[in-house]
The first five atom37 places (N, CA, C, CB, O) and aatype in JSON, in Angstrom:
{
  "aatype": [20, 20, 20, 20, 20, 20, 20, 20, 20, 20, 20, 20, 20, 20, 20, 20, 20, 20, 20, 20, 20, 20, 20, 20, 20, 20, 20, 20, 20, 20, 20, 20, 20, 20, 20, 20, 20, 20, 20, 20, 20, 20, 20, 20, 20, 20, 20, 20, 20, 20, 20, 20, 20, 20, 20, 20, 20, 20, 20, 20, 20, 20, 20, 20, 20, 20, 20, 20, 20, 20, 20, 20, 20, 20, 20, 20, 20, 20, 20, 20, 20, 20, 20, 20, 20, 20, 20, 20, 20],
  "atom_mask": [
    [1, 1, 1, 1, 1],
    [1, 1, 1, 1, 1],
    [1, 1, 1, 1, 1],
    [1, 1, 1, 1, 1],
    [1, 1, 1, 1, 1],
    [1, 1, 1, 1, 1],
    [1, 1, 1, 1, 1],
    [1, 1, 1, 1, 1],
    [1, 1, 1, 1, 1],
    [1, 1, 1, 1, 1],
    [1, 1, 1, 1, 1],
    [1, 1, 1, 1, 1],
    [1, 1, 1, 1, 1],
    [1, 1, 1, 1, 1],
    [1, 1, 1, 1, 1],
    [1, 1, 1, 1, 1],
    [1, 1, 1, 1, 1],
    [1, 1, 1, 1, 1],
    [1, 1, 1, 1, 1],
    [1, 1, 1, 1, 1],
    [1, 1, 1, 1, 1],
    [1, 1, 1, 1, 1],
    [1, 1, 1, 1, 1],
    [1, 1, 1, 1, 1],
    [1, 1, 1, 1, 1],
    [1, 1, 1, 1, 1],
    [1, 1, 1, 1, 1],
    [1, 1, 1, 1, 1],
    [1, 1, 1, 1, 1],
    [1, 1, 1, 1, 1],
    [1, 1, 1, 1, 1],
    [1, 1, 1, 1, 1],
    [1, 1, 1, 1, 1],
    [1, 1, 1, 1, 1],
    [1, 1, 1, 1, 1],
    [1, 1, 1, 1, 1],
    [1, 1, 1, 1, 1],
    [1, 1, 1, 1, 1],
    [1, 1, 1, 1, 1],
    [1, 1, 1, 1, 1],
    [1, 1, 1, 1, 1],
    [1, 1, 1, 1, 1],
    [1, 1, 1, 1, 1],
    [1, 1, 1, 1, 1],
    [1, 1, 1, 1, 1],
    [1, 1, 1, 1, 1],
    [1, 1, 1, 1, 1],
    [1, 1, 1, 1, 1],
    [1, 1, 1, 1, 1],
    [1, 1, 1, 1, 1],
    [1, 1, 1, 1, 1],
    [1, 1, 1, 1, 1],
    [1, 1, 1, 1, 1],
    [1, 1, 1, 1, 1],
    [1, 1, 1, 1, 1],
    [1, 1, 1, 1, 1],
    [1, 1, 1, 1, 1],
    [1, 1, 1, 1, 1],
    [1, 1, 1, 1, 1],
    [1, 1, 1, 1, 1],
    [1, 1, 1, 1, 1],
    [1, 1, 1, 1, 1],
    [1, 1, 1, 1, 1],
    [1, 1, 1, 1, 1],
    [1, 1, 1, 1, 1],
    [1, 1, 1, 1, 1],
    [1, 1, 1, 1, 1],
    [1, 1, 1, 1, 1],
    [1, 1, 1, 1, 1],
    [1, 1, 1, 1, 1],
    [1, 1, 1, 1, 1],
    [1, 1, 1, 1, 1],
    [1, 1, 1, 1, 1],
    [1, 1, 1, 1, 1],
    [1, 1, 1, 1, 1],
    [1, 1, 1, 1, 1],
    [1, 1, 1, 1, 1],
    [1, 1, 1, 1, 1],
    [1, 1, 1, 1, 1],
    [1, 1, 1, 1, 1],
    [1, 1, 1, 1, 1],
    [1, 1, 1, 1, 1],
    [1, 1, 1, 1, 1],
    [1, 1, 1, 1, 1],
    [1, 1, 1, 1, 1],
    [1, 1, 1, 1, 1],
    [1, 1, 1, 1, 1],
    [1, 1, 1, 1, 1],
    [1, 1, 1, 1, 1]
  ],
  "atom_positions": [
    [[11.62, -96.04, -32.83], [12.71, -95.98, -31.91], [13.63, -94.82, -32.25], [13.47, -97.3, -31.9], [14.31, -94.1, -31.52]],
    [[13.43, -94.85, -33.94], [14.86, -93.74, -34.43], [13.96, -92.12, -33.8], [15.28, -93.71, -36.98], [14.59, -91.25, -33.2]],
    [[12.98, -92.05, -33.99], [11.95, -91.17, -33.57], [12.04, -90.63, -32.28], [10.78, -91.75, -33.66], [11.86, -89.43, -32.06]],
    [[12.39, -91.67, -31.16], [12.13, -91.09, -29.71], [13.55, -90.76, -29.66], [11.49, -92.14, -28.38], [13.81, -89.57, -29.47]],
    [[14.46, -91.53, -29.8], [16.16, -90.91, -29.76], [15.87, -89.87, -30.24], [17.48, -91.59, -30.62], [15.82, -89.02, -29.36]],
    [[15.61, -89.45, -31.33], [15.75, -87.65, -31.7], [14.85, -86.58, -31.21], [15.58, -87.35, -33.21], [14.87, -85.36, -31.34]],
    [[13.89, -87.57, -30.49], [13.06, -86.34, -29.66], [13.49, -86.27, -28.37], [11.45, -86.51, -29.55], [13.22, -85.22, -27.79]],
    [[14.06, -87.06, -27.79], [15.11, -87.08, -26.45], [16.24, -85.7, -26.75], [16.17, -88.88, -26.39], [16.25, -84.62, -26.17]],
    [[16.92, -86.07, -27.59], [18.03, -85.36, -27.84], [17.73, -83.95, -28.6], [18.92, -86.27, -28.61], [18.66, -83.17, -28.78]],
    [[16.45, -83.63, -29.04], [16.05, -82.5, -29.13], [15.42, -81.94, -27.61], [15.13, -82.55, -30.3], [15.49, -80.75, -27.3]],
    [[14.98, -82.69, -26.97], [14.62, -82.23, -25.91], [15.92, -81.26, -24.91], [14.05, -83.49, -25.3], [15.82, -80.22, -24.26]],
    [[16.93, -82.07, -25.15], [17.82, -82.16, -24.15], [18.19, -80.71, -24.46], [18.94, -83.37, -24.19], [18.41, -79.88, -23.58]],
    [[18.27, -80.45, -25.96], [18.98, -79.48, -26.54], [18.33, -78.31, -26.51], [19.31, -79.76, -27.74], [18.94, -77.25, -26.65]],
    [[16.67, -78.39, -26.26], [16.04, -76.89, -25.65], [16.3, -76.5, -24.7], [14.84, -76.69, -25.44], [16.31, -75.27, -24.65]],
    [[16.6, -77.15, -23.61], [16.92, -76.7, -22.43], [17.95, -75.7, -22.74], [17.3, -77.74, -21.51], [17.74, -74.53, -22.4]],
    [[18.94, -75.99, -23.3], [19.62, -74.69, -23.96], [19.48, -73.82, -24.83], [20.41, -74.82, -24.31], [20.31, -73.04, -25.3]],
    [[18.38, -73.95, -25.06], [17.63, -73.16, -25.6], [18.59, -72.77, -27.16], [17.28, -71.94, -24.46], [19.2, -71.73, -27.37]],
    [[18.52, -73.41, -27.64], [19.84, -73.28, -29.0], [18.62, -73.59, -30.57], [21.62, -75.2, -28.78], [17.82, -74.48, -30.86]],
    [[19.07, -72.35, -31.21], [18.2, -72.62, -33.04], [18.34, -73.88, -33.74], [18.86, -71.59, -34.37], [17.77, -74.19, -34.79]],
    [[18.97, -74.43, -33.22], [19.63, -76.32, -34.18], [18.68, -77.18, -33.2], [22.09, -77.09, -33.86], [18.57, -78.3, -33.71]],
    [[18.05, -77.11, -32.18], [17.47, -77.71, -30.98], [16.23, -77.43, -31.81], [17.72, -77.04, -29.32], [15.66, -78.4, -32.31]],
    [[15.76, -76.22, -32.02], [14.25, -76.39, -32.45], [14.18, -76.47, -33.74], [13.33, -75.33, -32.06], [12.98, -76.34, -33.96]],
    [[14.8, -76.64, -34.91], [14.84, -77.17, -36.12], [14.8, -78.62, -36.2], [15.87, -76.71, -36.71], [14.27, -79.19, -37.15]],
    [[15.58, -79.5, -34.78], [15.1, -80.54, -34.9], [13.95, -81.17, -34.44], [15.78, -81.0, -34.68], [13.36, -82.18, -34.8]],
    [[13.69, -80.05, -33.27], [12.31, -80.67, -33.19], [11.37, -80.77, -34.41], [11.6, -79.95, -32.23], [10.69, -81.72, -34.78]],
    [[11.53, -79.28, -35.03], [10.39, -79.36, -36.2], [10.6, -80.37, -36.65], [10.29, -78.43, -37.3], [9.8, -81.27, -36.4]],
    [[11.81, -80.64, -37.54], [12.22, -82.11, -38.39], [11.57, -83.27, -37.72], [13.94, -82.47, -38.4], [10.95, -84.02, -38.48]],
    [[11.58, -83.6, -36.32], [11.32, -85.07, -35.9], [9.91, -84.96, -36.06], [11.82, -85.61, -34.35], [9.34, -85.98, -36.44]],
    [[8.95, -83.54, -35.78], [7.84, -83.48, -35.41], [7.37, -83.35, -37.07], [7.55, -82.34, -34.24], [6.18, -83.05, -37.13]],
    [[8.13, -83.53, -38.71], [7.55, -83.43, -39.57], [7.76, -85.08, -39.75], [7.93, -82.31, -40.51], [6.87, -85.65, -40.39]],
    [[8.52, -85.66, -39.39], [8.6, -87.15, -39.5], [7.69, -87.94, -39.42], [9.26, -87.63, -38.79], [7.34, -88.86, -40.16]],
    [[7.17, -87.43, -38.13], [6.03, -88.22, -37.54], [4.47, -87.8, -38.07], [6.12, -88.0, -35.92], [3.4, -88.41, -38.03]],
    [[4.74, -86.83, -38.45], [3.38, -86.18, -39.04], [3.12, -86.72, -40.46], [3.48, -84.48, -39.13], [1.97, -86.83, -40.89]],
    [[4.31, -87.09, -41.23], [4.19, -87.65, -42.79], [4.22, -89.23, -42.45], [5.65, -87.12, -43.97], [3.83, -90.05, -43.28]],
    [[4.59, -89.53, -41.47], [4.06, -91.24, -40.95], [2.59, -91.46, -41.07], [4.36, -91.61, -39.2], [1.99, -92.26, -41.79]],
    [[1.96, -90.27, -39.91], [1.08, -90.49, -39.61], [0.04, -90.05, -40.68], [1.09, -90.11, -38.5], [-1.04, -90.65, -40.65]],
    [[0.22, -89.15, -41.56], [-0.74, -88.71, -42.75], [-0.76, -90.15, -43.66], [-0.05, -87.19, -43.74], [-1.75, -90.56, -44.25]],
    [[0.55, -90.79, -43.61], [0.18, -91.35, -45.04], [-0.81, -93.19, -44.51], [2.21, -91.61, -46.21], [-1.61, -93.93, -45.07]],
    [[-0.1, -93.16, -43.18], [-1.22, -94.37, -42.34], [-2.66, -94.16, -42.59], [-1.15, -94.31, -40.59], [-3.47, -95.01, -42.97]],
    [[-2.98, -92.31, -42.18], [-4.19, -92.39, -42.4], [-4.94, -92.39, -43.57], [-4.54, -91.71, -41.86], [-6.13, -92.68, -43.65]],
    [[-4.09, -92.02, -44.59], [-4.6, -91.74, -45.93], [-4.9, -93.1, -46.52], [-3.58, -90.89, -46.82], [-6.0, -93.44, -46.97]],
    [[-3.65, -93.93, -46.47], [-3.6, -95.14, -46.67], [-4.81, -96.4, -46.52], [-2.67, -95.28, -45.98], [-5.32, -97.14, -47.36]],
    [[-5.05, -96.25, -44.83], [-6.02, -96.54, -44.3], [-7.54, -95.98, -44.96], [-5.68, -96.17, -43.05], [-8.34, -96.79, -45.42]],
    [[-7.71, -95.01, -44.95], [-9.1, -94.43, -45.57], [-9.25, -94.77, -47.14], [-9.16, -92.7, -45.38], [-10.38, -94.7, -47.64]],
    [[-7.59, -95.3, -48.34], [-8.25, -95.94, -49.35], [-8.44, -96.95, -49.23], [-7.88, -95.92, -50.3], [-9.39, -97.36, -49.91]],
    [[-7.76, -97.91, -48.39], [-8.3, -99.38, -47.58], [-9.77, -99.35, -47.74], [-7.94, -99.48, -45.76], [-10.47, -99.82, -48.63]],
    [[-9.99, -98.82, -46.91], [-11.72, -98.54, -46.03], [-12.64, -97.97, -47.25], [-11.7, -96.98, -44.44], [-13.84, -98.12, -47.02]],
    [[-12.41, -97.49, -48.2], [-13.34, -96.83, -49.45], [-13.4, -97.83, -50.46], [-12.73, -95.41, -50.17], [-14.45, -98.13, -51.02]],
    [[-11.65, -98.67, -50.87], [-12.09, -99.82, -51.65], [-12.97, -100.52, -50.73], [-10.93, -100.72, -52.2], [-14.08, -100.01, -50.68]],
    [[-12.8, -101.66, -49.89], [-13.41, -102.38, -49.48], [-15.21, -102.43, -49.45], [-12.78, -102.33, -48.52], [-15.94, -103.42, -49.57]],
    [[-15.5, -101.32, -49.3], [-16.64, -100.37, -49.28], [-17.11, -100.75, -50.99], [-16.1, -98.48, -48.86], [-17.71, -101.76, -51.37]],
    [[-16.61, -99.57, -51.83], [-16.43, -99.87, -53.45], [-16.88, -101.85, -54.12], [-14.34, -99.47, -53.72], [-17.67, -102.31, -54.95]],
    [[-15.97, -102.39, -53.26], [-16.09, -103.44, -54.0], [-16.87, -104.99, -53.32], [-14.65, -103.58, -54.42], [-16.74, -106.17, -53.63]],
    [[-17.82, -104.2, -52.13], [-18.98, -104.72, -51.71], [-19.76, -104.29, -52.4], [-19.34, -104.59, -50.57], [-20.52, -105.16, -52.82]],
    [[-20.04, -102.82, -52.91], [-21.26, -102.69, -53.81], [-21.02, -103.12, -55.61], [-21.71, -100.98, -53.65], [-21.93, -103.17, -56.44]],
    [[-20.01, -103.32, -55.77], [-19.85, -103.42, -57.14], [-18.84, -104.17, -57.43], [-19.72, -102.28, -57.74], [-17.84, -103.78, -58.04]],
    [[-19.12, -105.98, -56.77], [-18.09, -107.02, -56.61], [-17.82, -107.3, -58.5], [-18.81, -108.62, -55.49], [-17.01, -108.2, -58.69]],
    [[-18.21, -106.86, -59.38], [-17.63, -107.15, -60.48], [-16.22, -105.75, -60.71], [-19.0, -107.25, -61.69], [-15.06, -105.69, -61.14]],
    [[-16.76, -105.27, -60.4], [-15.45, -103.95, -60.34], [-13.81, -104.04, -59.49], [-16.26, -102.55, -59.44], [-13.01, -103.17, -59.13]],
    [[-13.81, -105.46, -59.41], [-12.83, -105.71, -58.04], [-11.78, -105.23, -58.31], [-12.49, -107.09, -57.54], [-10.97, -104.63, -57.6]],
    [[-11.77, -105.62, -59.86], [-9.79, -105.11, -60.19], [-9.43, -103.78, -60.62], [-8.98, -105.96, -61.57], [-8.34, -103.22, -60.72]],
    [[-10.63, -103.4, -60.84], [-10.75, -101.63, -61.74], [-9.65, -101.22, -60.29], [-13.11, -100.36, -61.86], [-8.43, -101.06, -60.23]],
    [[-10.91, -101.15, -59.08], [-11.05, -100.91, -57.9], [-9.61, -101.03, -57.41], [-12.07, -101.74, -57.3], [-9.02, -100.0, -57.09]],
    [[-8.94, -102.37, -57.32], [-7.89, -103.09, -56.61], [-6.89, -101.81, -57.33], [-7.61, -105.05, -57.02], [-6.25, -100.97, -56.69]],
    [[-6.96, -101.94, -58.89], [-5.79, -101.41, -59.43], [-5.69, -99.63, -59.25], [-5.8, -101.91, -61.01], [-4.71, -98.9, -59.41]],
    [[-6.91, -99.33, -58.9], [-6.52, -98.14, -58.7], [-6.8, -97.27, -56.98], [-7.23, -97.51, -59.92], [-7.15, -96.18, -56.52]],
    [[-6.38, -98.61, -56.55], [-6.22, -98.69, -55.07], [-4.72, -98.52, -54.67], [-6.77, -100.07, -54.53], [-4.37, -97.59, -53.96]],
    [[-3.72, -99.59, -55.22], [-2.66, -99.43, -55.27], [-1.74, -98.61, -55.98], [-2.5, -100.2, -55.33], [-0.53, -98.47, -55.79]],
    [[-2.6, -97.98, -56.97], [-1.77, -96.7, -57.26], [-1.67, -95.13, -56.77], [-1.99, -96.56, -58.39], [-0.99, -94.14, -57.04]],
    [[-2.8, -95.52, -55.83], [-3.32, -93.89, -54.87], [-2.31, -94.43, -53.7], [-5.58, -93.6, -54.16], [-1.46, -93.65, -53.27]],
    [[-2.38, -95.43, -53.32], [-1.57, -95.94, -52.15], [0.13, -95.43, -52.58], [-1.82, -97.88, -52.01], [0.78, -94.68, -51.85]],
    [[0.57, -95.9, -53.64], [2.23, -95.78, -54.03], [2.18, -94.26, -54.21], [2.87, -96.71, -55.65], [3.18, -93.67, -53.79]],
    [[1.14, -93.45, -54.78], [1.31, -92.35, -54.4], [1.39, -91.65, -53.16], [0.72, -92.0, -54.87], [2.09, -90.64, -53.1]],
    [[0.75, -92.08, -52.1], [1.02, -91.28, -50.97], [2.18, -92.35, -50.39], [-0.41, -90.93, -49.93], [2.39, -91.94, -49.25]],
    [[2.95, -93.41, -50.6], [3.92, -93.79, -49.86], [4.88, -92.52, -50.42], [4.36, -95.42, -50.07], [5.42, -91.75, -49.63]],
    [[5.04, -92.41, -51.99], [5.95, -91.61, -52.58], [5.61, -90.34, -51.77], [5.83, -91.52, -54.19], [6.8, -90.4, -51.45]],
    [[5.31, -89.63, -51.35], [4.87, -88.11, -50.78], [5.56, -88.32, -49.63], [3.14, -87.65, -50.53], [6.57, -87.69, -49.34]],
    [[4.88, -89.5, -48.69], [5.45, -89.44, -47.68], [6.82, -89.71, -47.42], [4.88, -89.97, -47.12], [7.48, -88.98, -46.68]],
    [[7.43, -91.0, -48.14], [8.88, -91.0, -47.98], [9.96, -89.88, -48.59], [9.23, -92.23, -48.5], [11.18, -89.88, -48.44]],
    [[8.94, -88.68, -49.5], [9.68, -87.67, -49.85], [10.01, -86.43, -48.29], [8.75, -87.02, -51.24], [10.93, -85.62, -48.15]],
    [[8.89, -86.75, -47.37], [8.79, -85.62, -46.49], [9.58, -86.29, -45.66], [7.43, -85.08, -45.95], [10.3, -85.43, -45.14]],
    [[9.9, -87.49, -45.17], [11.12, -87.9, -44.57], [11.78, -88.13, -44.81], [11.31, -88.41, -44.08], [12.31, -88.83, -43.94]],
    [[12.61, -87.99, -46.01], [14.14, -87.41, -46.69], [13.8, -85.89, -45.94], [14.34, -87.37, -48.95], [14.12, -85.46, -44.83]],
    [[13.24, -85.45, -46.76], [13.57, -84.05, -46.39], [13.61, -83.36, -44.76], [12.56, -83.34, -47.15], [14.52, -82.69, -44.26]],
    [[12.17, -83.81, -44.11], [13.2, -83.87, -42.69], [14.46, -84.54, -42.3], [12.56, -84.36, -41.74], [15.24, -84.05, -41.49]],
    [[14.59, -85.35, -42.72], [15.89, -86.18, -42.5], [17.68, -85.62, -42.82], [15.58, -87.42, -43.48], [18.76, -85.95, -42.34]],
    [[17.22, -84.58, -43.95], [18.21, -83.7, -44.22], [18.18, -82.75, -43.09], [18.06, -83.06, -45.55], [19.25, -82.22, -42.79]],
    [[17.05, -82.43, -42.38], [17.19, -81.24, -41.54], [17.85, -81.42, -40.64], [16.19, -80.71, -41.07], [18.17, -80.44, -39.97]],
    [[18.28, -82.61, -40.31], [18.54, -83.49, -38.81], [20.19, -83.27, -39.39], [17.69, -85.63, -38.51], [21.13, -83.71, -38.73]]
  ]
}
């Protein structure tokens, strides 16, 4: 929701064609892009453990534990790239 308000109001603000108008677009448009990287990244170690620990159901926790630490790593990346767009705004 916070997403479409600032792409509204960046919209509004090209029409005037103004340098603070397209800095926010970039910003909203890096928001959504570090959403969407870390869903997919996220998603694809989902989909590789699950995978992993059908073939090698004794490996569950190796697996599990170093599932959730690739995961907290890309939450950390990503909630770093939306601070930092977030400053741009």
């Amino acid at each position: 929701m916070v997403l479409l308000t600032v792409l509204l109001q960046t919209v509004g603000t090209l029409l005037q064609v103004s340098a603070d108008g397209l800095g926010s677009l970039g910003a909203a448009i890096g928001i959504g892009l570090a959403a969407i990287g870390a869903g997919y990244g996220i998603g694809k170690i989902g989909a590789s453990a699950m995978e992993g620990i059908s073939r090698q159901p004794e490996s569950t926790s190796d697996i599990r534990m170093n599932m959730i630490i690739a995961a907290a790593l890309i939450e950390g990346v990503a909630l770093f790239a939306v601070v930092v767009c977030g400053f741009i705004l």
